[in-house]
C-alpha positions in Angstrom: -3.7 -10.4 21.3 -4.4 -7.7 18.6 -7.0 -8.3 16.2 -5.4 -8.6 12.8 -6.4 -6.5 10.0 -7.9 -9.7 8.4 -10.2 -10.1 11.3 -11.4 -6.9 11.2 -14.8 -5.5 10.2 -15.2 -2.3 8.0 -16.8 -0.3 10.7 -14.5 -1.8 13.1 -11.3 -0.6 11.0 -12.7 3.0 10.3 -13.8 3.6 14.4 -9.8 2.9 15.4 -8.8 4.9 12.5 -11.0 7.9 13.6 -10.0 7.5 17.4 -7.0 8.9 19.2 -5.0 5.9 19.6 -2.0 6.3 17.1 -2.1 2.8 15.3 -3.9 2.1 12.8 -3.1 5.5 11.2 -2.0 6.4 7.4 -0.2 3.3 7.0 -2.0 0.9 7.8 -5.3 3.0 5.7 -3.0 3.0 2.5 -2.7 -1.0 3.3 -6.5 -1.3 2.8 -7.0 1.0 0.3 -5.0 -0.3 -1.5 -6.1 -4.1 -1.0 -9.7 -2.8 -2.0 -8.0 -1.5 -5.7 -6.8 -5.2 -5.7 -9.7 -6.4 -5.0 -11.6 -4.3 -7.7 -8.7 -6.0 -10.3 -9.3 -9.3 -9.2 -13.1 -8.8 -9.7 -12.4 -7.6 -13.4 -10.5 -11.6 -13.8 -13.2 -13.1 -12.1 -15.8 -11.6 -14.4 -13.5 -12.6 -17.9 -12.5 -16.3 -16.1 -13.8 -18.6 -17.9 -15.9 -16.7 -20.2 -16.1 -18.0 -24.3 -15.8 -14.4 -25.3 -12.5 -13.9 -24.1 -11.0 -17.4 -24.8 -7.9 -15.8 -26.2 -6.7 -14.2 -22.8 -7.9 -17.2 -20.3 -4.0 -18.0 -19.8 -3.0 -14.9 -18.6 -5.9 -14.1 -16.5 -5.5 -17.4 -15.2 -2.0 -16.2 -13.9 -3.1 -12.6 -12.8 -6.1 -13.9 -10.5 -3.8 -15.7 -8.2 -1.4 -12.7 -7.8 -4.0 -10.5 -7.1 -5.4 -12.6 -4.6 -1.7 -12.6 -3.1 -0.8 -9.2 -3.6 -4.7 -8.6 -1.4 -3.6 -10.9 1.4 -0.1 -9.4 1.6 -1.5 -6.1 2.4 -3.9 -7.0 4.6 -0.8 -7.9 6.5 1.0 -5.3 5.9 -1.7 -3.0 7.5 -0.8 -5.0 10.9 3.0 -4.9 10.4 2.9 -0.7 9.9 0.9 -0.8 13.1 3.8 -3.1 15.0 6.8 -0.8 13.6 5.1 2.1 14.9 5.1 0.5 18.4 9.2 0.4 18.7 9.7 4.3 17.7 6.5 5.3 20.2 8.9 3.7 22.7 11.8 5.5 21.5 9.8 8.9 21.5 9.2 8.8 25.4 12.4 7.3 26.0 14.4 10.5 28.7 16.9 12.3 27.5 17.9 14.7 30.6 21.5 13.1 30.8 24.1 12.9 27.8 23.9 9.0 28.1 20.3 9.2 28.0 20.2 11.4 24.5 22.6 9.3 23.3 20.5 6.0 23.8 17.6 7.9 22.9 19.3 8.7 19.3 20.4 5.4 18.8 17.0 3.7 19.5 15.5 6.6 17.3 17.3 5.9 14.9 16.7 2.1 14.6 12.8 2.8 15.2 12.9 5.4 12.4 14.6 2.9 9.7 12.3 0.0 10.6 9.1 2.7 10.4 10.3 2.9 6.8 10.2 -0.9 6.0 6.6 -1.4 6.0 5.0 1.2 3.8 8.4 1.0 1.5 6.5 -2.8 0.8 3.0 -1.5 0.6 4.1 0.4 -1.7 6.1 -2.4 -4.2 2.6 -4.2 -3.5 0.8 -1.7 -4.8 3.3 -0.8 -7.9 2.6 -4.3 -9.0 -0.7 -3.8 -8.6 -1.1 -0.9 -10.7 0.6 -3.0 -13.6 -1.5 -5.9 -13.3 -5.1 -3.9 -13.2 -3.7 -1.7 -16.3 -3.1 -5.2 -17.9 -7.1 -6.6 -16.8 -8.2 -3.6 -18.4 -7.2 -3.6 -21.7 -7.8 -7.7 -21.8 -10.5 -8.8 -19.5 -14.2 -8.3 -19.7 -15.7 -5.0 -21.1 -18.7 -5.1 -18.5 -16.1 -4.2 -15.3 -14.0 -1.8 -17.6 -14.9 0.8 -15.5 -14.3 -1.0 -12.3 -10.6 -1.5 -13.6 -10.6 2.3 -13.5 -12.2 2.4 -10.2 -8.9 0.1 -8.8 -6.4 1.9 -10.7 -7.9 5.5 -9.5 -7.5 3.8 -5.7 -4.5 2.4 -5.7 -2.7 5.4 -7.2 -4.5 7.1 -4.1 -2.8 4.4 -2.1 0.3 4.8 -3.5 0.5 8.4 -2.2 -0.4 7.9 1.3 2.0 5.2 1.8 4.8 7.5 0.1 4.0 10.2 3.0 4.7 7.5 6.2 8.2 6.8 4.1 9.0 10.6 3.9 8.3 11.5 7.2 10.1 9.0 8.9 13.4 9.3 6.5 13.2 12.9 6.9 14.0 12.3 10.9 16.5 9.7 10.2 20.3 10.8 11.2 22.1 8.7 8.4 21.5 10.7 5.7 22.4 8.1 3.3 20.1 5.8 4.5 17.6 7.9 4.1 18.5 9.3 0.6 18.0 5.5 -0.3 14.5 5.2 1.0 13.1 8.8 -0.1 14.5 7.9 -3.7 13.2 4.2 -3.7 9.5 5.9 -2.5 9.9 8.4 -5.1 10.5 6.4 -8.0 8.0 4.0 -7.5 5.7 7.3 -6.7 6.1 8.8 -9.8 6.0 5.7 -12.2 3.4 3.8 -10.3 1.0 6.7 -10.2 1.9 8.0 -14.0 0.4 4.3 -15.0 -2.5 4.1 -12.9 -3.6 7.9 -13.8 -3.0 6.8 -17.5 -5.1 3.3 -16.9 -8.0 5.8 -15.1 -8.1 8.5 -18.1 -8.1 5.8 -20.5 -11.2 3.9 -19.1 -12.5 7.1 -18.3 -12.8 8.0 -21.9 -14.0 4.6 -23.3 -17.2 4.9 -20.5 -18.0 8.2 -21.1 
């Protein structure tokens, strides 16, 4: 059985990213990275939790921590799930194609692979969106000391955000139904554009207040 990306160590993660086996690849990277930018927004609740100084906000942060922890564990999953759609369109890939029946299988299951590639990093992205809006909200109302660790998250998942867009683009670009695709590239796109607006606004923000 696979170790899952929970059961992973750092160096463990990075050596199969570096080697020449195809999974984990940019996926399953964007996954983590962008669990770590969660986990730098969950460590800016942690530090206002329960603290006098910010007794004002402690019902909201007491909803955000929980959904950060969440949104964390969900993309630690999704880091194995990129990995398992790739498996189906590697299949597909070496699948003949010397006889018309053969092509014709071989476009179908293509196809199929191609959509399914998409599904994954389509969700680490709407993870990571919602990330993005709830580390922009912990740093303009949790604690001053980890301001620039807000900034730090916000910086990474934006980074995040982009390399999952790429795995969506590539995949719907070699996708037959055109329409299908046109749906995913514009879903990836929009939530590009906004999600990485916000967190470049969050990181120029703090960036100003800590300099």
């Amino acid at each position: 059985m696979a170790q899952t990306m929970a059961g992973r160590t750092v160096a463990g993660f990075s050596q199969a990213l570096g080697s020449s086996v195809p999974t984990p690849g940019g996926g399953g990277a964007s996954a983590v990275v962008a669990g770590i930018g969660v986990a730098l927004g969950q460590m800016v609740a942690s530090l206002t939790q329960g603290k006098e100084r910010y007794a004002d906000v402690q019902g909201r942060i007491g909803e955000i921590a929980p959904r950060l922890e969440e949104l964390r564990l969900e993309l630690l999953s999704l880091a194995d799930a990129d990995a398992e759609a790739f498996a189906p369109l590697a299949r597909a890939y070496r699948l003949p194609r010397g006889t018309e029946e053969e092509r014709r299988r071989k476009a179908e299951e293509m196809e199929v692979a191609l959509a399914g590639a998409c599904v994954p990093p389509i969700a680490i992205m709407e993870r990571t969106y919602e990330a993005i809006a709830l580390v922009d909200e912990v740093s303009r109302i949790g604690s001053t000391l980890a301001l620039s660790d807000a900034g730090a998250g916000a910086a990474v998942l934006s980074a995040a955000l982009r390399a999952a867009s790429l795995n969506v683009f590539v995949n719907a670009g070699s996708m037959r139904d055109r329409d299908r695709a046109e749906e995913l590239t514009s879903r990836a796109q929009s939530l590009l554009d906004d999600g990485c607006a916000r967190a470049d606004e969050v990181f120029r923000r703090v960036e100003e207040m800590v300099r």
